[in-house]
C-alpha positions as CSV (number, residue, x, y, z in Angstrom):
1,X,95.2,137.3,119.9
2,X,93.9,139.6,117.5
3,X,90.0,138.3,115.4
4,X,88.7,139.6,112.9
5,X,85.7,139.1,110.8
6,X,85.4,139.7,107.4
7,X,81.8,140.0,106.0
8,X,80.4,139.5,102.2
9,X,77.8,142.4,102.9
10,X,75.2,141.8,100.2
11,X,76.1,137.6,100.8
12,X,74.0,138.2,104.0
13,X,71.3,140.6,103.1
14,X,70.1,137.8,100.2
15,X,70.4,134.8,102.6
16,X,68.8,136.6,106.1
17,X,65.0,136.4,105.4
18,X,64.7,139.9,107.3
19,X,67.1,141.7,105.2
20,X,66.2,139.8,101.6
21,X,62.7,140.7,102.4
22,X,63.8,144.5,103.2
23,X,66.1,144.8,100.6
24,X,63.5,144.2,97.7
25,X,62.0,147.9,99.2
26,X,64.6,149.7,100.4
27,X,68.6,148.4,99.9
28,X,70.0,150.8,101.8
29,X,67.5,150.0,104.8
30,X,69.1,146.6,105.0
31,X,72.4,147.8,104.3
32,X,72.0,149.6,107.5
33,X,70.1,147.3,109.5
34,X,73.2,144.7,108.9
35,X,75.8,147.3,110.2
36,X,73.8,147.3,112.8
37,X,73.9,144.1,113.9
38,X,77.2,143.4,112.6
39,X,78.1,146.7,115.6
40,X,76.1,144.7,118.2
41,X,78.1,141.5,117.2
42,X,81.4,143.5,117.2
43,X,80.6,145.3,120.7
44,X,80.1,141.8,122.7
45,X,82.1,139.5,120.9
46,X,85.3,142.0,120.9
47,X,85.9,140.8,117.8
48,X,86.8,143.4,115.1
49,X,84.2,143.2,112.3
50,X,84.8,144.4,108.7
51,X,81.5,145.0,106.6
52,X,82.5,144.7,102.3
53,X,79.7,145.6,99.7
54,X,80.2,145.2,96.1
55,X,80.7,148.1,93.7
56,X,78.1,146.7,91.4
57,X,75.3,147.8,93.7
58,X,76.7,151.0,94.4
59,X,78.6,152.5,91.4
60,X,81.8,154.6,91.8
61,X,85.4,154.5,92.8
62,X,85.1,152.9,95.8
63,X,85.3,153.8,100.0
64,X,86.0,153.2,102.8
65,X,84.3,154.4,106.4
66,X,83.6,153.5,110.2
67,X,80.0,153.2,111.0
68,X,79.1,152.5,114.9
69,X,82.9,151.5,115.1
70,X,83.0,148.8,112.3
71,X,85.0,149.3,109.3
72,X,82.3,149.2,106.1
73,X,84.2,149.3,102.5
74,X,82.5,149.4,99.2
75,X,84.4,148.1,97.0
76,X,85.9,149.7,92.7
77,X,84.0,149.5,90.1
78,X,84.3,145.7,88.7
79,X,86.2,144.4,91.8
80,X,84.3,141.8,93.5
81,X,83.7,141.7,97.7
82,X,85.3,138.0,97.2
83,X,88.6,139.9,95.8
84,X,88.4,142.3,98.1
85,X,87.9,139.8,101.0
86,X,91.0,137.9,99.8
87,X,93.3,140.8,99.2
88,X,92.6,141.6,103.5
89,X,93.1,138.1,104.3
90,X,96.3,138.2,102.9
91,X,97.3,141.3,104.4
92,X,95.7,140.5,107.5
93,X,97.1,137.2,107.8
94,X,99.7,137.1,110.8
95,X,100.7,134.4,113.4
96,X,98.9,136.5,116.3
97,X,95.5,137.6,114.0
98,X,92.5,135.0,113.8
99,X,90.4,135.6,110.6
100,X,87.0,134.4,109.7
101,X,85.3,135.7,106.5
102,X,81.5,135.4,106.4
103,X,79.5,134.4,103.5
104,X,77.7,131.5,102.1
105,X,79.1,131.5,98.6
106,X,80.9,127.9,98.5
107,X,83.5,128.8,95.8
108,X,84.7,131.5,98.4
109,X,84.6,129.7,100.9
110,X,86.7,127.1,99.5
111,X,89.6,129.9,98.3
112,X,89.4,131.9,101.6
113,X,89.7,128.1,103.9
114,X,92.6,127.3,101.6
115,X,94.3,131.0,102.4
116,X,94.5,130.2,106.4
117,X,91.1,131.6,107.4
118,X,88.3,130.6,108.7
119,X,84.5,130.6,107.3
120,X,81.3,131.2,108.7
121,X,78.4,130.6,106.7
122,X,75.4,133.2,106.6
123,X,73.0,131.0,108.4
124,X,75.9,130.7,111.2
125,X,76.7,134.1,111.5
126,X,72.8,134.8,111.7
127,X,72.3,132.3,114.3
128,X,75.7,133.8,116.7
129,X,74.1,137.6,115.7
130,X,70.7,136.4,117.3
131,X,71.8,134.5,120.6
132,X,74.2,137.7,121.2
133,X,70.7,140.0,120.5
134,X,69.2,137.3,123.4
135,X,71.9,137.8,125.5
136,X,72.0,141.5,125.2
137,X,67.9,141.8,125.7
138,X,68.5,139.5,129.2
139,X,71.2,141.5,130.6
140,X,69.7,145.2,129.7
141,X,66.6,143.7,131.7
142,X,68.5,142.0,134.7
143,X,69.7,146.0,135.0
144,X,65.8,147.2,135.1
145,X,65.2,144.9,137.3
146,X,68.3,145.5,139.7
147,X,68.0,149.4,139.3
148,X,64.1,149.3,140.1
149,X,64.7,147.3,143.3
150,X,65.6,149.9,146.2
151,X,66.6,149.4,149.8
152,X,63.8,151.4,151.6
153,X,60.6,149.3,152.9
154,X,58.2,151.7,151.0
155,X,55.2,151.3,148.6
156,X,55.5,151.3,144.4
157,X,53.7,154.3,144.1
158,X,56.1,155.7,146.5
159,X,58.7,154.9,144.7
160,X,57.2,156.3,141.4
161,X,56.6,159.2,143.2
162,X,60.0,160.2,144.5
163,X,61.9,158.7,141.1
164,X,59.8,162.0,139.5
165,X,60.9,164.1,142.5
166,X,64.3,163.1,141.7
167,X,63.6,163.7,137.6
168,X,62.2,166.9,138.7
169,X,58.7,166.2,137.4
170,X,55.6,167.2,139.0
């Protein structure tokens, strides 16, 4: 079964207190710091994550681009994310596709529940992004930890000493 997520990109930034606070100083930053988690999400959930801004922050004719994988669209001139999330839910929508759209705006919400899909609120999304960074954090350590252990009885400085050998430091 094919998943998808579909996320209001500026819904997010205003409702995670990281990227609000960010985005008063530097938009972009947070635009890029929520790719960024939305490409961690996407990498261990395996579900395929779509990333819509609104034109009305960024004027022009629209794009469309990957990014670490993720598709990230910007939507026309005067065309809302919430139209442009609707539009890919109903071209999305198949018997073998899950679809969950992201964002805490309640009228949306309503519209995209009553289209098939279903919602996850920003505060949800934010809460699944940070156990996933949790999980991430304990496994990349678990490796340190398993790497660092080595089968010969010998000393830690030892070790050190033949891990720069094998580096080719002095």
């Amino acid at each position: 079964m094919r998943r998808v997520l579909l996320v209001d990109g500026y819904n997010m930034i205003g409702d995670w207190p990281e990227l609000k606070d960010l985005q008063l100083t530097d938009l972009e930053g947070a635009r890029d710091k929520l790719i960024e988690h939305m490409a961690e999400y996407q990498a261990y959930t395996g579900i395929e994550v779509t990333v819509i801004f609104d034109a009305h922050m960024v004027p022009g004719l629209g794009k469309k681009y990957q990014n670490y994988r993720i598709n990230i669209i910007y939507t026309r001139e005067k065309e809302t994310a919430d139209e442009r999330i609707e539009k890919l839910v109903k071209e999305l929508k198949r018997v073998d596709t899950q679809i969950y759209v992201a964002t805490s705006d309640f009228v949306e919400q309503r519209v995209i529940f009553a289209s098939g899909a279903f919602r996850k609120s920003a505060r949800e999304l934010r809460t699944e992004v940070l156990s996933i960074e949790k999980g991430i954090e304990k496994e990349v350590e678990k490796r340190k930890q398993k790497r660092a252990k080595t089968k010969l009885p010998i000393t830690d400085e030892m070790a050190e000493l033949f891990e720069k050998w094998r580096r080719g430091e002095k």
